[in-house]
Every structure is written in structure tokens, then in C-alpha cells.
N, C-alpha and C positions, 0 to 999 in steps of 0.2 A: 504494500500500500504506500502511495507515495501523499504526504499531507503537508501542505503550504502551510507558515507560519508567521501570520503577519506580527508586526511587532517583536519579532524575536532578541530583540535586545533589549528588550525593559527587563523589568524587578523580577516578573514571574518567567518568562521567555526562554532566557538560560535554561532553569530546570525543565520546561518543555521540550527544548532542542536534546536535553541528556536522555530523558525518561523516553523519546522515539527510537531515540542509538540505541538503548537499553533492549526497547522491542522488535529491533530489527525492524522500524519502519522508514521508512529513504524521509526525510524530512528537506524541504528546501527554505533556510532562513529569509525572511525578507527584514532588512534592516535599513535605517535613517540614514546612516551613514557610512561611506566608504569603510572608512578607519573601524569598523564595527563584523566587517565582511570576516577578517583571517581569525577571529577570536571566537565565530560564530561554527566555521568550520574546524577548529581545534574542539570546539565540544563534542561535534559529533552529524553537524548537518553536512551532508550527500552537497548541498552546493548553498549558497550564499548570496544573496543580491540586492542593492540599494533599493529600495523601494521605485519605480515609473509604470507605469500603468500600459505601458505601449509592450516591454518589455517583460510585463508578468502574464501577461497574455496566454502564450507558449507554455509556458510553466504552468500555468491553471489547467489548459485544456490535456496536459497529461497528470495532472493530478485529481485524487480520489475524495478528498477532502482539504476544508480551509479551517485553521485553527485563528480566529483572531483574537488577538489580546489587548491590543490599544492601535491608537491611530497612528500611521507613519507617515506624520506630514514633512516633507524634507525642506520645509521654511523653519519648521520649528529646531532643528538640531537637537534632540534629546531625547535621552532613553528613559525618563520616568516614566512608567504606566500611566495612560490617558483614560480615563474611564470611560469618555463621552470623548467620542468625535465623529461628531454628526455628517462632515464630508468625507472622510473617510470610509465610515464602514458603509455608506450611501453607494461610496465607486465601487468598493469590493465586492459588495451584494450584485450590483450591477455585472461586473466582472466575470462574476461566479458563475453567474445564471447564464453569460453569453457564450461563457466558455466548456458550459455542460457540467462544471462541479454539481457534484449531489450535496454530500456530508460538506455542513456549515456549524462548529459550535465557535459561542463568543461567550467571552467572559465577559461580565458584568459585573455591579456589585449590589450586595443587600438594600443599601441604600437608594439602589433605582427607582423603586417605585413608592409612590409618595402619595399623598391624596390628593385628589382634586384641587382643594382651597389652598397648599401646601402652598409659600410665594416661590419659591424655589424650581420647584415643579415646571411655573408659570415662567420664569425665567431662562432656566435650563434644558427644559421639556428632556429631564432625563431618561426618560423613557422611550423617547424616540427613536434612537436606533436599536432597541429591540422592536416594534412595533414595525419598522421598515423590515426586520428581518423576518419578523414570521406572518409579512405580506406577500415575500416572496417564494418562489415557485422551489424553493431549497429546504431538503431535509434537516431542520434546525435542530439545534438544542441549544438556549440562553442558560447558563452558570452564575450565578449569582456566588458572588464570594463572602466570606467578612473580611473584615479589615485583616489587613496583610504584616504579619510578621518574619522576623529572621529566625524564629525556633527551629530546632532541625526537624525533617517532616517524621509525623509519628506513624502515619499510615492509615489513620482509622480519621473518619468525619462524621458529622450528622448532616443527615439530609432530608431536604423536606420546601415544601410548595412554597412554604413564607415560615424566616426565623424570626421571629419577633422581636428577639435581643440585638438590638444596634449595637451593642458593644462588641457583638461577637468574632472571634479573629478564627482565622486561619493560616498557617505556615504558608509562603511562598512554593515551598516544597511541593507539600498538601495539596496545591491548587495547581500547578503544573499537573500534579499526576491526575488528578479528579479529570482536567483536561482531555488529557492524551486518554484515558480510559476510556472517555464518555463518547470515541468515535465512534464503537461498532456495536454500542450498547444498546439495542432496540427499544429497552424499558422508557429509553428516554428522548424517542425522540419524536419530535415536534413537541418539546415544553422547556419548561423554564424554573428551574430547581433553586433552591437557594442550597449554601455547602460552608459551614465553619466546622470546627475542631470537634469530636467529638469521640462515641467509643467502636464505631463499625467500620470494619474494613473497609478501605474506598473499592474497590469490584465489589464485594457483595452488596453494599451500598446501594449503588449503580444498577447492579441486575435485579436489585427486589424494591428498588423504586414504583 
């Protein structure tokens, strides 16, 4: 299986590019920046490339699925995790669907969905790029995360439709794997999970969702 990985150089990205080498699956890094490219391929990704949209093309239309994790705007230069980037995952959906990708998961966070009257909401419309995603004609699954730590990954999460607890964290680690897991997992797809630390294996998790 060959699985495109936008964003592969933010916070979460790294352990997603390790946990595919891991499963013997061909991973192609899509990164910001050049200087991003030879460190992407030292992890473990099959090939490497700036993020343009002309040029990922080719790359999409032999790939099985898209893992995206934040937006790779190459005006911004930086690999923090973008939780919201409404032109971004707008072109990659578009991308996706042109170039016959099936399997689409995106990470999200707990915090996306807010209420109506929320001013935030109204501001951000954080919800929107998931909303654009599961209008399209691609086999989704939205990941809702918690808040992200550098704890080492324990292996086990709780999972479930809505956590309630805003505080809730999950390892970096954690969240890469729940990732890369949740491509061939039937239980989950077309929906939108939330996922912080907890006591269940992330496979079993995932298959008895």
C-alpha cells in the first residue's frame, strides 16, 4: 500500500512516516520545505517532496490513500501542526478525488466542534474542513485528537464519538499510530472519532469501534 502524507514534518508526522517503515507500507513524505526533504527520508519515507500541487499529482494517482495532518502552505515556512487550514485541505480533497484516491483520514482535534452560538466557531468555522471532507466523494475517517504531548506512546487510547474532557491529551506517538492504523480499518470509516490516552489497545480500539 502506498499512503501520501501531507504535512509530514510537523509534531505528529515524524512518528507517522516511522510507524508506515514499521508496517512495511511505501509512504511518500510531502513537506514545506526543501531542507525538510533528506531528514524525512532518513526516517523511513520511500521518497520525499516539497509540497506543489502540479507535482503531487502523479504521486496521488499511484497512491492508495492520503494521511493529512496539517496544512502545507509553502508561504508559511513551518512545521508546527496546523489544525485548521481551510485552503489547504480544500486543494487536497480536490486532488484526491481527481486523482482517484479512495482512503482519506485527517486528523483533527477535540476541540473542532463547538456549538452553534460558540464566537469562535463563528470566527474560525472550525469545522469546516471536516465538513468539506465528508462532502466528498472519498472514503473518510476524521481523528479527532487531544491535546498533544511528548510522553512516550503507551499504546493503548480511549475512543469514542465525543470526549467530553477538553483537557484530554494524547502522546504524539499515540496519535501517529491511531493514524496509520485507522487506514484499513473498516469499523471506521466514513466517521469521525475522537482519541486521547486511555487503557485499550489502539487496533483493538479501532476494530470494535
Amino acid at each position: 500500500m502506498k499512503v501520501i502524507v501531507i504535512g509530514a514534518n510537523g509534531d505528529v508526522g515524524e512518528h507517522v512516516i516511522r510507524k508506515l517503515a514499521e508496517k512495511k507500507l511505501e509512504a511518500l513524505a510531502v513537506a514545506a520545505n526543501e531542507n525538510q526533504v533528506e531528514d524525512l527520508v532518513k526516517l523511513g519515507a520511500a521518497h520525499a517532496i516539497v509540497y506543489d500541487e502540479q507535482k503531487l499529482i502523479p504521486y496521488l494517482q499511484a497512491s492508495d490513500a492520503v494521511i493529512y495532518l496539517t496544512g502545507v502552505n509553502p508561504k508559511k515556512h513551518t512545521s508546527k501542526t496546523v489544525m485548521v487550514d481551510h485552503q489547504s485541505i480544500s486543494d487536497i480533497i480536490q486532488l484526491a478525488q481527481e486523482s482517484g484516491v479512495r482512503r482519506f483520514v485527517m486528523m483533527s482535534a477535540v476541540k473542532a466542534e463547538e456549538r452553534e452560538t460558540d464566537p469562535s466557531r463563528k470566527i474560525a468555522a472550525k469545522d469546516l474542513p471536516e465538513d468539506m471532507l465528508k462532502a466528498a466523494n472519498l472514503v473518510y475517517t476524521v481523528i479527532r485528537i487531544g491535546q498533544l504531548t511528548d510522553n512516550p506512546g503507551s499504546g493503548k487510547i480511549t475512543l469514542s464519538e465525543k470526549i467530553h474532557d477538553r483537557d484530554a491529551e494524547i502522546s504524539r506517538e499515540d496519535a501517529a499510530e491511531v493514524l496509520v492504523e485507522s487506514i484499513d480499518k473498516e469499523a471506521i470509516f466514513h466517521s469521525t472519532i475522537e482519541a486521547a490516552s486511555g487503557d485499550t489497545p489502539i487496533r483493538e480500539a479501532l476494530i470494535q469501534f
